[in-house]
C-alpha positions as CSV (number, residue, x, y, z in Angstrom):
1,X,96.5,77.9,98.2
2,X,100.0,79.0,97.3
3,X,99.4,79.0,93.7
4,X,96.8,81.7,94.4
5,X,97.7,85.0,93.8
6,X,97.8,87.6,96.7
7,X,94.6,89.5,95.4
8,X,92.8,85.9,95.8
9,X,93.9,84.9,98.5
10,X,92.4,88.0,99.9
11,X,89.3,87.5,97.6
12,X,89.0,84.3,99.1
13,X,89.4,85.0,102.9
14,X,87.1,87.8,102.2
15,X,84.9,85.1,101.7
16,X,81.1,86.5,100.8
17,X,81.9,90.1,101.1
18,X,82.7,92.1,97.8
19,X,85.7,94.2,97.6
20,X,86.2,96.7,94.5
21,X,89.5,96.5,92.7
22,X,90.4,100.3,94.5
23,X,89.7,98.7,98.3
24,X,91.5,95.5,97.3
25,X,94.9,97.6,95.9
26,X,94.6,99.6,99.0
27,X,94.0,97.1,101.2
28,X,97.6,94.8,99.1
29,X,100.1,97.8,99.7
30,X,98.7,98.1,103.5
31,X,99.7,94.4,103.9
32,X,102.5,94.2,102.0
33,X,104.3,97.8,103.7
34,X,103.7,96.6,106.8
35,X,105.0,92.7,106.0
36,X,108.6,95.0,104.7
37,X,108.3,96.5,108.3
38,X,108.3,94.1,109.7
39,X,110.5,91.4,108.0
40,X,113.2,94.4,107.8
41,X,112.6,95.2,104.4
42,X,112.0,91.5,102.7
43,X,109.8,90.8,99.8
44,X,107.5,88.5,100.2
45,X,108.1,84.9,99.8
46,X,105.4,82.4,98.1
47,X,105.5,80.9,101.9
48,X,104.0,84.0,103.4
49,X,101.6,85.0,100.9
50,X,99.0,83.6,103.3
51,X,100.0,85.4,106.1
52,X,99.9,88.9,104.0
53,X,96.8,88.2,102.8
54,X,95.4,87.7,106.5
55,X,97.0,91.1,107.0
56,X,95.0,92.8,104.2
57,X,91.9,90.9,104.8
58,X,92.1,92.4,108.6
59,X,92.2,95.8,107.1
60,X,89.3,94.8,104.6
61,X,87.4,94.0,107.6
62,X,88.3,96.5,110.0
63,X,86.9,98.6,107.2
64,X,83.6,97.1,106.5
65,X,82.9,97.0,110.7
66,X,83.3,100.9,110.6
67,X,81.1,101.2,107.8
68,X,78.8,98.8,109.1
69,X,78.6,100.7,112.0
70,X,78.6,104.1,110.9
71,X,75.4,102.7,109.1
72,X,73.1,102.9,112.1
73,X,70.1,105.0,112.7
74,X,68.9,106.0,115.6
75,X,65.4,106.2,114.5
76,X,65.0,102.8,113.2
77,X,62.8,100.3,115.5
78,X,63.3,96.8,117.0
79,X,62.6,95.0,113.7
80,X,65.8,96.4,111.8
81,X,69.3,94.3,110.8
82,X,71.5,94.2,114.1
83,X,74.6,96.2,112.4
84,X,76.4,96.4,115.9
85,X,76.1,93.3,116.6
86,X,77.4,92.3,112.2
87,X,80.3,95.0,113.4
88,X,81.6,93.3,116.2
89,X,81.5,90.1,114.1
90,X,83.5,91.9,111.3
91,X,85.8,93.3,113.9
92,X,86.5,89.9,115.8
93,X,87.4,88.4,112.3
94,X,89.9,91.4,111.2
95,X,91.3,90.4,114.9
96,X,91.6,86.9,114.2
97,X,93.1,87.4,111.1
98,X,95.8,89.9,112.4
99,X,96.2,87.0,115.1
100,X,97.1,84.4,111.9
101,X,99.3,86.4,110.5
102,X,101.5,87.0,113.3
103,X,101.4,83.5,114.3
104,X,102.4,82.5,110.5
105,X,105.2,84.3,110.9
106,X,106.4,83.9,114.0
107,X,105.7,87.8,115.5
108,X,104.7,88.1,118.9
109,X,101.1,88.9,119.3
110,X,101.2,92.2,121.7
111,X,103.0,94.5,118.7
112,X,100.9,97.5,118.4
113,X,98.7,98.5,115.3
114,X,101.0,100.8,112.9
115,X,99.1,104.0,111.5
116,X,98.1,102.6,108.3
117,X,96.3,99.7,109.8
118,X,93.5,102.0,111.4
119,X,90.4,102.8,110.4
120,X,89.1,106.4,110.4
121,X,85.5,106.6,110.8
């Protein structure tokens, strides 16, 4: 997986979902400002590609549940696609993810979420 580059190893933990080349770059300084945060200014290794890659996967999700969300109407009836329900999944994901990458590199878990990370709806 190391051999990989950062843009696919995101690809890849993105799994099915498609990302344009815009959300991906987006999504690669996101990760990689908040890895220099928090490894005081460090590059980033070959070792902790993975982990900055969960990072920017999180944000790719976090972004696809508030636009997965934003997506319902009000109007439609019983029959339609269960987009809160495909939120929460993409949400729980970005979570896990941001979980992974703290855990890869040793961070404890109860840091809050910096600025960039959020998602305005």
């Amino acid at each position: 997986m190391s051999n990989l580059s950062l843009s696919d190893l995101i690809r890849d933990l993105f799994a099915d979902e498609t990302v344009d080349d815009d959300m991906l770059a987006r999504a690669e300084h996101i990760a990689q400002t908040r890895y220099e945060e928090d490894m005081g200014g460090r590059k980033i290794p070959e070792a902790h590609k993975e982990a900055v890659a969960c990072y920017a996967t999180a944000y790719l999700l976090d972004s696809k549940a508030q636009e997965t969300i934003s997506a319902i109407d009000p109007t439609m009836d019983g029959d339609s696609v269960d987009h809160e329900g495909l939120s929460g999944r993409y949400a729980a994901r970005a979570a896990s993810l941001r979980k992974r990458y703290h855990m890869l590199l040793g961070l404890p878990l109860n840091r809050s979420q910096p600025a960039s990370m959020r998602v305005s709806g």
